[in-house]
N, C-alpha and C positions, 0 to 999 in steps of 0.2 A: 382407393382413395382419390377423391377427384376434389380440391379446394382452388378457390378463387380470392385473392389479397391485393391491397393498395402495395404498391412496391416500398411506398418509405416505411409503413408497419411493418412488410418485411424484411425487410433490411436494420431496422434500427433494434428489430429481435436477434434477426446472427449475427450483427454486429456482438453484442453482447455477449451470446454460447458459443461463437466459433473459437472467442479465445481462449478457451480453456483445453481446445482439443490440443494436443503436440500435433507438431509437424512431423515428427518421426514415431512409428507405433510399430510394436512388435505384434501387436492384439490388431489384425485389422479394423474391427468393430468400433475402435477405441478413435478413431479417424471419420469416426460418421457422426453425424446431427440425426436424432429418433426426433421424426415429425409423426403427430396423433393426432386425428381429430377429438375436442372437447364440446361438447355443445355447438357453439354459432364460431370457437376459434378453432385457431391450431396452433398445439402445443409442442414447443421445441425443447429439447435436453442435452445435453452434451455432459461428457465428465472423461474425469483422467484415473478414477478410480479413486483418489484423493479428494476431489473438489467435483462437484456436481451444481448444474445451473440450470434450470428450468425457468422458460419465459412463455408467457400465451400471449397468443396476439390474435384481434378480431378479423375472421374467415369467413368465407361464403362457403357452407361446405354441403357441397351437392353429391358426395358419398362418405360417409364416413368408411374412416380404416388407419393404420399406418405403418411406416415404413422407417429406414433409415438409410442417408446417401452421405456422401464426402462431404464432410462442415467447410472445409478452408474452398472447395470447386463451390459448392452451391453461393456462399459467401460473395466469391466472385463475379461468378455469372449474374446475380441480382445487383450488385453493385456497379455493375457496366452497363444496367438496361435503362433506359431511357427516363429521366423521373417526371412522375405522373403515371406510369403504366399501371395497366392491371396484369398480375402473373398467376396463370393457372399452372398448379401445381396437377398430375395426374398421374396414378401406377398401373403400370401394366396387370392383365387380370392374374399373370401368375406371379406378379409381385417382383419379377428380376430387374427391373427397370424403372423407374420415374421421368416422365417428362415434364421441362419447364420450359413453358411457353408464354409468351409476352409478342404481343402483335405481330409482326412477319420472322420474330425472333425464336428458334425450337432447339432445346437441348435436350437430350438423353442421360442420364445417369445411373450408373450400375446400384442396386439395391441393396442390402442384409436384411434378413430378418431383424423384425421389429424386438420377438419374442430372444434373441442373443444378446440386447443391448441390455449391461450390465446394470441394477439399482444400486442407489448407494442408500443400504438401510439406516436410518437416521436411531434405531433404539427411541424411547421415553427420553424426554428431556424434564429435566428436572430443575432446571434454571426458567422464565421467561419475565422479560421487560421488552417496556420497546423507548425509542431516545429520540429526539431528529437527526435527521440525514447530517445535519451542519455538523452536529456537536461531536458524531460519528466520525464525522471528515475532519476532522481537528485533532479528535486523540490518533490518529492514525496520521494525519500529513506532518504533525508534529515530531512524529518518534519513526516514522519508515524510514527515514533516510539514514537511521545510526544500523539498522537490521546487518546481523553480519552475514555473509557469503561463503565464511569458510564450515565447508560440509562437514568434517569431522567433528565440530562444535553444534550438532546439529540443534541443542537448543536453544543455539543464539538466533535460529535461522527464521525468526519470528520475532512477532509481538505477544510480548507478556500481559494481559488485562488481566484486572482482579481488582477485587475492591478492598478497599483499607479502612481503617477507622483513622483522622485525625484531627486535632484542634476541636473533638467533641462531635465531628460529623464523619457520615459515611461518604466515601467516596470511590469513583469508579478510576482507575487508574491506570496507562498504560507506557508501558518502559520499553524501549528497547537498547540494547548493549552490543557491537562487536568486539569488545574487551578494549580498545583504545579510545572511546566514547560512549557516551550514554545520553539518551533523551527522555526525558520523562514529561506527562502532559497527565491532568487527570481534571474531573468534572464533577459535580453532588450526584451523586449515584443514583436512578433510576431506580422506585420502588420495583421489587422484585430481585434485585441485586444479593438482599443480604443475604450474608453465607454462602454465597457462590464461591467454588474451586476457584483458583489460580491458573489460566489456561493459556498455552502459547499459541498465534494461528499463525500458521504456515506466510512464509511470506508469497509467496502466488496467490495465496487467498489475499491478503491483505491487498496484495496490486489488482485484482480484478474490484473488489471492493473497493479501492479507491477510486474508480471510475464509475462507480454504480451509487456510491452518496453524492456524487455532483449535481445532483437537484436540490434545491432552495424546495422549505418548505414541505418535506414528505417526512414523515416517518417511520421510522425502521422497527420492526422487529425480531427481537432475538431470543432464538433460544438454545439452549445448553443440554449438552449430555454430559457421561464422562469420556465420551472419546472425540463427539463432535458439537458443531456449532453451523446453524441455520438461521441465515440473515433472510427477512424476507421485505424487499424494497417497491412499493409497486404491486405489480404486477410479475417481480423478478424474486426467484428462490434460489439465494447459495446457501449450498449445501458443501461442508468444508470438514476434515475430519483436521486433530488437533495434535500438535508436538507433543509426542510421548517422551517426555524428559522432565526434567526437576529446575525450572531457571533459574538461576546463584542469586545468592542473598543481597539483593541490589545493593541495599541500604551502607553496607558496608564500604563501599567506594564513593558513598558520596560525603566527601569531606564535611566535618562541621564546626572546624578552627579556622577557616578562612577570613583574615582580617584585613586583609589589603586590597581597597576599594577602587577601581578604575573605572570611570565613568567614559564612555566613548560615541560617538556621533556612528550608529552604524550605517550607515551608506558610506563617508566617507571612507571608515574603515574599511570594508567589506572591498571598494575599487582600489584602497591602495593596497593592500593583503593580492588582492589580484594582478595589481603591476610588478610587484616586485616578485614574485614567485614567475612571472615570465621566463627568469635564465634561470629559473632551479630545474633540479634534475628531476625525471621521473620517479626515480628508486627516492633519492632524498628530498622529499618535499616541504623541508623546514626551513620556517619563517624564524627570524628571531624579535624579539619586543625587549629591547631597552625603557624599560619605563624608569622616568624619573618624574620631579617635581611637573605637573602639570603639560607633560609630553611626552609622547611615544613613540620611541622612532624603529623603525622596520627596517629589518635588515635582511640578504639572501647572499648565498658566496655559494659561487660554483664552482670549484676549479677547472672544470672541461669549458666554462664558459663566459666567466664574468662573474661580475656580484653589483646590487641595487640595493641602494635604502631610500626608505622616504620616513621626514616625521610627518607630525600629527599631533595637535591639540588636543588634550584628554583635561576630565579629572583623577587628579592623583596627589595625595599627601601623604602617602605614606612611605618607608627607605622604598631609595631606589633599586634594583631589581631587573636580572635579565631571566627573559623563561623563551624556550623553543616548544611551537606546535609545526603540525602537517597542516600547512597551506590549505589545502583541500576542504578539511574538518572545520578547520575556521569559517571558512567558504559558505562550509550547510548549514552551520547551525546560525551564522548570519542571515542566511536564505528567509530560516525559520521565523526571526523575530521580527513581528509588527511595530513594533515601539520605534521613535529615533532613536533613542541611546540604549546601545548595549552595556550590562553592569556584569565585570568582572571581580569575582571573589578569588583572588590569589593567597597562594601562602609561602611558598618557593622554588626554587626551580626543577624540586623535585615530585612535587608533589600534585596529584589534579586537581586543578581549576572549574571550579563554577562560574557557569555562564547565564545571568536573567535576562528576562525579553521584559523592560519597565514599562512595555502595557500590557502585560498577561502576567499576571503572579499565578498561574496554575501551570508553569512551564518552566523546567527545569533542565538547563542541558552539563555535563560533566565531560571536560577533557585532560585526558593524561597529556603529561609534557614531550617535548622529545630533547635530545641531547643536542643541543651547536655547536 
């Protein structure tokens, strides 16, 4: 294989597949970028056996063949070369070695076999729509931040999409939950949707995806199996196998007695939630909210270190009312809302609270309370 590339085409392709490779591999193979020639490109692949990414990018290619070398080294070495360069990629004739070369710049890198680097077979899908990039990156930046982390719960460990019926229409909707929070976000569903499974994606799918909808204006398409799911954006194909588990019947934690209306200025909220959680502890990160008549005052007690309160102007008419969250949780799902005013549905200090964003009604966040 002998190919010739603009360096920012090359680069802004491994940028994309080398993150999927780990840094620690049992599988050597599994630690390498499969470069191929395709016509006029060359086409890169990376995968962890889970998630697969395949990118082409336009080449000069004055032999065709290919190979595969270290994703996180090659990564580097193009990334430190000079921008503007031209980089000739070239394999040795028995294939053990690759050189990358860029004007007085020459590296060497050990080889595998092209024909060892695993596929990840996609099966018939049976689902296909496609949506834009924006509206992709919304149900997704909306709800990744609640994603839980604890592995035993392995079907928390993703984003639930599925489409629902409600108010008479179809829609596409995705929740995520780590049992002390919930976010939900959902959109008019994309002909091709109806009847599609219930499916969790992996939250590393979701994180590499979240960086791959950051383009204005492109369109995504998706399609479905029953085990996986292939976004293709571009020029870029993930390829993602899906949480085999059952996600809990969301609906059932989302309260629908919540009568106690707090209207809140969220900026102001969102920095004073952050000053006074300053002297709270790690382990106990609870905030307290005295709400009364038309004020909310924040409270934090440490005893290894202090205690803070601040009020704050709200609306509020209804009995006054003390409820505790985790500092933090408040933090993201403030993060989340575009609106000025966040709208709290309370009910009492035991029970979870619903949180609206008053310029997106298709966004819904749930938080459980904590004890103060």
């Amino acid at each position: 294989m002998r190919v010739i590339l603009e360096r920012s085409n090359l680069l802004k392709s491994l940028n994309h597949v080398h993150r999927v490779v780990e840094r620690r591999n049992t599988i050597p193979i599994l630690s390498n970028v499969m470069l191929a020639t395709e016509g006029n490109s060359l086409e890169m692949k990376a995968t962890d056996l889970d998630l697969e990414i395949t990118e082409a990018t336009p080449a000069q290619v004055e032999r065709a063949g290919g190979t595969t070398v270290p994703a996180h080294l090659l990564y580097e070495i193009v990334r430190k070369l000079p921008e503007g360069a031209e980089v000739m990629l070239r394999t040795d004739d028995d294939g053990s070695a690759m050189s990358v070369v860029a004007g007085r710049s020459s590296f060497r890198l050990q080889c595998l076999p092209q024909s060892d680097f695993p596929q990840l077979t996609a099966g018939s899908f049976s689902h296909i729509f496609r949506m834009d990039a924006a509206v992709l990156k919304k149900l997704i930046d909306k709800t990744q931040f609640a994603i839980s982390t604890e592995e035993t719960r392995y079907y928390l460990n993703g984003i639930y999409l599925h489409a629902v019926e409600t108010g008479g229409k179809l829609k596409l909707r995705s929740v995520a939950t780590d049992g002390h929070r919930l976010a939900r976000a959902e959109m008019d569903a994309p002909a091709g949707t109806e009847g599609m499974p219930g499916i969790i994606i992996p939250r590393k799918t979701v994180n590499e995806l979240q960086k791959l909808v950051d383009v204005p204006d492109v369109a995504v398409a998706v399609e479905l199996s029953d085990t996986k799911i292939r976004f293709t954006i571009g020029g870029v194909i993930l390829t993602s196998k899906l949480i085999d588990g059952t996600f809990p019947d969301y609906q059932r934690v989302i309260p629908t007695g919540n009568d106690k209306k707090l209207i809140i200025d969220r900026e102001t909220f969102a920095r004073a939630v952050d000053r006074v959680s300053t002297v709270s502890s790690e382990r106990g990160r609870a905030v307290k909210l005295s709400i009364a008549d038309s004020q909310v005052t924040l409270a934090v007690n440490n005893p290894d270190s202090g205690s803070a309160t601040e009020e704050l102007a709200a609306e509020y008419e209804a009995d006054a009312m003390e409820i505790g969250f985790n500092a933090k949780y408040l933090l993201d799902v403030a993060a989340q809302l575009g609106g000025e005013n966040a709208r709290f549905m309370l009910a009492d200090a035991g029970s979870p609270t619903l949180i609206y964003d008053t310029a997106d009604e298709d966004t819904l966040y749930v938080l459980m309370p904590m004890r103060v």
